[in-house]
N, C-alpha and C positions, 0 to 999 in steps of 0.2 A: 394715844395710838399713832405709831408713827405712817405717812403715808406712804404708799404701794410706790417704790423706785420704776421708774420709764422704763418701756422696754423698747425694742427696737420697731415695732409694729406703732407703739403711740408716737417715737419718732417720727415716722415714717407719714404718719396720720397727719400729724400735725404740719409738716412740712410739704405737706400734699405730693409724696410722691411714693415709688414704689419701695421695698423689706430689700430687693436687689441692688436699687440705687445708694439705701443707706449703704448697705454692705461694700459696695463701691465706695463711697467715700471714706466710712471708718477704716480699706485697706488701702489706700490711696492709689487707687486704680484709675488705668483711662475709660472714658466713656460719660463721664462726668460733663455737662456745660458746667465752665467756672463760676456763673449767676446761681447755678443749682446746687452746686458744691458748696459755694459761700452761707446759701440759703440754711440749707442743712447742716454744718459746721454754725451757725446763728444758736438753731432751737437744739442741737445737742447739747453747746456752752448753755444754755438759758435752761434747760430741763436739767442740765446735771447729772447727763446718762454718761455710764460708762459699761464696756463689756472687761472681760475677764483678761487686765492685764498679762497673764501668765500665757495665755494662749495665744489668741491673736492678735487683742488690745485694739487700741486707739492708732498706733505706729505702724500695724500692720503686720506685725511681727509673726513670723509663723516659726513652729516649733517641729511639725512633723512627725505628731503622732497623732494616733486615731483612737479612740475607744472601741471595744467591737464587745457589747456583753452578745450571752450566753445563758442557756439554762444549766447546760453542763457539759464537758468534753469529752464526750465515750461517743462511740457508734461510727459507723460509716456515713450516717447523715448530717451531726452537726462536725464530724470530719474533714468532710465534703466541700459544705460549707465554705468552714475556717480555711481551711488550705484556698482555697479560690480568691477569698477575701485578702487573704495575708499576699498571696503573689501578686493578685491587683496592683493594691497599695505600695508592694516595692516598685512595680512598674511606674508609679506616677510618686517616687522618692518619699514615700509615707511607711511611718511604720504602725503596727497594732500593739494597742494596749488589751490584754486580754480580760474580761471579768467574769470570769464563770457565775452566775445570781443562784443556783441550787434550786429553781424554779420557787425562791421565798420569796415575795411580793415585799416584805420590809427591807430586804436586803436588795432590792431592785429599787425601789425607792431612795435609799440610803448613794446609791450610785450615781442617782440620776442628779442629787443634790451633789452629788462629785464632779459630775461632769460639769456642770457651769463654773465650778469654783478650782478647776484642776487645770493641767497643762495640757491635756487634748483640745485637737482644733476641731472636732466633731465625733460623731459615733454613726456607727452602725448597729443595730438592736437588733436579735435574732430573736423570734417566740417570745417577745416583751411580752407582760400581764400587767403593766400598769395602765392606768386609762387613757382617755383621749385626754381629758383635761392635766394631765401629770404628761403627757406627751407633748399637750400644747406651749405650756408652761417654757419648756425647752425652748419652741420656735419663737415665742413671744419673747424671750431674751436673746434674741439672734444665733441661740446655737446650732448650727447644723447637725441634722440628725436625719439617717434613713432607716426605715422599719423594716429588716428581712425576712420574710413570712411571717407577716402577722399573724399571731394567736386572737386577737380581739381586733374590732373595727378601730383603728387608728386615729381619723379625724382628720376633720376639715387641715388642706393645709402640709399633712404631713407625708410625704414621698415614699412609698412600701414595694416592695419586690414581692411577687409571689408566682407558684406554678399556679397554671389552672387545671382550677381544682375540678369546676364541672365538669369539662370534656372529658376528662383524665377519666371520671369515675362512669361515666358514662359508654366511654370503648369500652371498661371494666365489664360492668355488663354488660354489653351488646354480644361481648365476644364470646361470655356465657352465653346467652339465649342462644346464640348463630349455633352454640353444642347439643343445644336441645333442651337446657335445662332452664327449669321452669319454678323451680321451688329454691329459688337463691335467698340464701340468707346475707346476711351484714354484720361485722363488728365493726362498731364507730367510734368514734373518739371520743372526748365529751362533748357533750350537746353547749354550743353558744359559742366554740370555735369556729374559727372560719372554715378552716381544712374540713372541719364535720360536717359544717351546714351544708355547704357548696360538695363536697361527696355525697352525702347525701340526696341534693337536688340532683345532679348526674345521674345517681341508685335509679331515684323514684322516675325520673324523666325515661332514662332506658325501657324499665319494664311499662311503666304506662304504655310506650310507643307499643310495646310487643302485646295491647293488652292482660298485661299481668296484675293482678291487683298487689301492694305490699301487702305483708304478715309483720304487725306487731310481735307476732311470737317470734317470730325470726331475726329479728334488728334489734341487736344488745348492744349496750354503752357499754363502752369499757377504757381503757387509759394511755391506749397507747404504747403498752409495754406488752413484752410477752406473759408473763402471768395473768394481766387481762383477758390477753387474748385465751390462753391456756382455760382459764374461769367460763369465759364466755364458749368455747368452744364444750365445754362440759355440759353447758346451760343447752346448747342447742341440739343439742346427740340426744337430749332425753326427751324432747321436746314427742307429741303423738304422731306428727310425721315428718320425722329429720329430712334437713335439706339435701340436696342432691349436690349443691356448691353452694362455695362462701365465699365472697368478696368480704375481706379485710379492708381497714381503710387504712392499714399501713401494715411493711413487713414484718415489723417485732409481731402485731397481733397474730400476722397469718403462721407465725412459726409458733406460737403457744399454742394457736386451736391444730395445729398438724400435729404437735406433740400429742391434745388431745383425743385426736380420731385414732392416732396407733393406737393408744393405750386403751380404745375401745375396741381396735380390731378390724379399724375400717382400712378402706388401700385406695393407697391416693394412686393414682386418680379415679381408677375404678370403680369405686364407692363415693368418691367426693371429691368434688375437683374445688383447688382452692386459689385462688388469688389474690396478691397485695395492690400495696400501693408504695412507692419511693426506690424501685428496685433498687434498693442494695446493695453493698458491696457481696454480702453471702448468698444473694439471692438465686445466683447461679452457681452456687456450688451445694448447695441442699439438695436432699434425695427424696423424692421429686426436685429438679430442677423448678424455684416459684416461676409461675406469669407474674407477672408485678407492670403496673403504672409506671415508668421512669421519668421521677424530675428532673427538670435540667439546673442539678443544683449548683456547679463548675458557673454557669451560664449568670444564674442568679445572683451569685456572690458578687460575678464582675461587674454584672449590670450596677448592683447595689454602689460599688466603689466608683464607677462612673457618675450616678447620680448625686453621689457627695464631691465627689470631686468640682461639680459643677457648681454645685453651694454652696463650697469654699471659697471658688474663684468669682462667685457674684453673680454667676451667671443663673439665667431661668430657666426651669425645669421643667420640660413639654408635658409630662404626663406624672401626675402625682402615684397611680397607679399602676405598675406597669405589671403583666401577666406571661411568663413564657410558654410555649406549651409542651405538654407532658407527651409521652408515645409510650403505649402498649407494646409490651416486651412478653410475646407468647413463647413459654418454655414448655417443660415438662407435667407441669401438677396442672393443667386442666384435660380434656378429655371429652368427647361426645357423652352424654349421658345413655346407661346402660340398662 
């Protein structure tokens, strides 16, 4: 069995100093004392570490291209995104590799062994599903990589972009209650996501304040898409006493269940007033006009491209996590309750 190759982390260990100063010296950067420099150029010849000639290598060599996967390129939100990411990057002479993963966990894997072995100098991951320790794996070989809304807890170590999520869901409901209603339902995402949990917490934190108890009958999982939402919205109309509104926790869901209140005969808002989350590019041009949560995804993207950028150039990273915040965007589909 052959042994496990050094990464930049057991360098760094050994050499008693910090993942940034290596990175400092593998690109022959200043900031380095020449005693430190020397020390660490010692144990990297003596361990036998090398990183990925192709990319930035030993010489320092940059190539100027980025990875940016993807679950897939449709909608106004991974749109969004991409466009923000991609401008970034020209801005500081980077370009994007683009990989759309098709939300398949083997073909996200299959990438992620691409990326250490390929000619990108780092990545940006949008909605990764692979884990912390397939994440970690990354950092421990010096690759730079930043998480852009995490799907799953990332891990120790790893730099992630995201809207927040609680507040966001939280004006969601308040701004229902503040209309009088009292019997709000939810469609969520899948449960063990981030975006669900933390909407979620918002949900239940809102109505708690307003002493409301939640209704299991009324909080349906569903996936995020419109036919989720469309299914769940069916699921809650039959329910023995339909809600009076629906916070969606996103706007594909809130346009499947609106599809499903017409086709019941209900009138938005009159009969049900509904709310997403991610406003949308459609969001204001639907009839009702959605309320919808607006992420600052423009915002995100760039944030994301500044945080790689910094750990490309060696530098330290203030905040591995970092949260922008969302604003309620009140249009037409909510309503005082009647």
């Amino acid at each position: 069995m052959h042994p496990r190759p050094p990464t930049i982390r057991d360098i760094a260990r050994e050499a008693g100093v910090s993942v940034a100063t290596i990175s400092r010296v593998l690109n022959k950067q200043a900031g380095v004392a020449p005693d430190t420099r020397e020390s660490v150029l010692r144990v990297i010849q003596h361990r036998g570490f090398t990183t990925n000639p192709t990319a930035r290598g030993l010489a320092g060599a940059r190539t100027g291209f980025v990875s940016v996967t993807l679950p897939m390129i449709e909608g106004s939100y991974f749109g969004n995104l991409i466009a923000s990411v991609v401008d970034t990057l020209d801005e500081h002479d980077l370009r994007a590799v683009i990989s759309p993963t098709l939300h398949q966990h083997d073909r996200e894997v299959g990438l992620l062994n691409r990326l250490m072995h390929g000619t990108t100098e780092g990545a940006i991951l949008i909605l990764p599903s692979e884990s912390s320790a397939e994440l970690g794996a990354l950092v421990d070989h010096g690759y730079p990589v930043v998480v852009l809304d995490p799907k799953l807890p990332p891990g120790d170590g790893i730099p992630c972009v995201s809207a927040s999520n609680v507040p966001g869901a939280r004006d969601a409901t308040q701004h229902l209650l503040k209309l009088g209603h009292r019997r709000i339902a939810a469609i969520t995402g899948p449960r063990g996501w981030i975006a669900t949990e933390e909407r979620l917490l918002g949900y239940h934190a809102a109505l708690a304040a307003a002493g409301v108890m939640p209704e299991e009958a009324i909080e349906i999982e569903s996936d995020f898409n419109r036919a989720g939402g469309y299914a769940a919205g069916s699921q809650l109309f039959d329910v023995e006493h339909p809600p009076t509104a629906l916070f969606a926790f996103n706007d594909n869901l809130a346009v499947g269940a609106m599809q499903a209140a017409r086709e019941r005969g209900l009138r938005l808002p009159e009969d049900l007033s509904v709310i997403g989350f991610d406003d949308s590019d459609e969001a204001a041009l639907l009839t009702p006009a959605l309320t919808s949560v607006r992420q600052p995804l423009a915002e995100m993207g760039r944030m994301a491209v500044v945080l790689l950028t910094r750990l490309l150039d060696g530098l330290p990273v203030d905040a591995l996590a970092v949260e922008l915040a969302t604003k309620l965007v009140v249009r037409e589909s909510t309503a005082p309750v009647f």
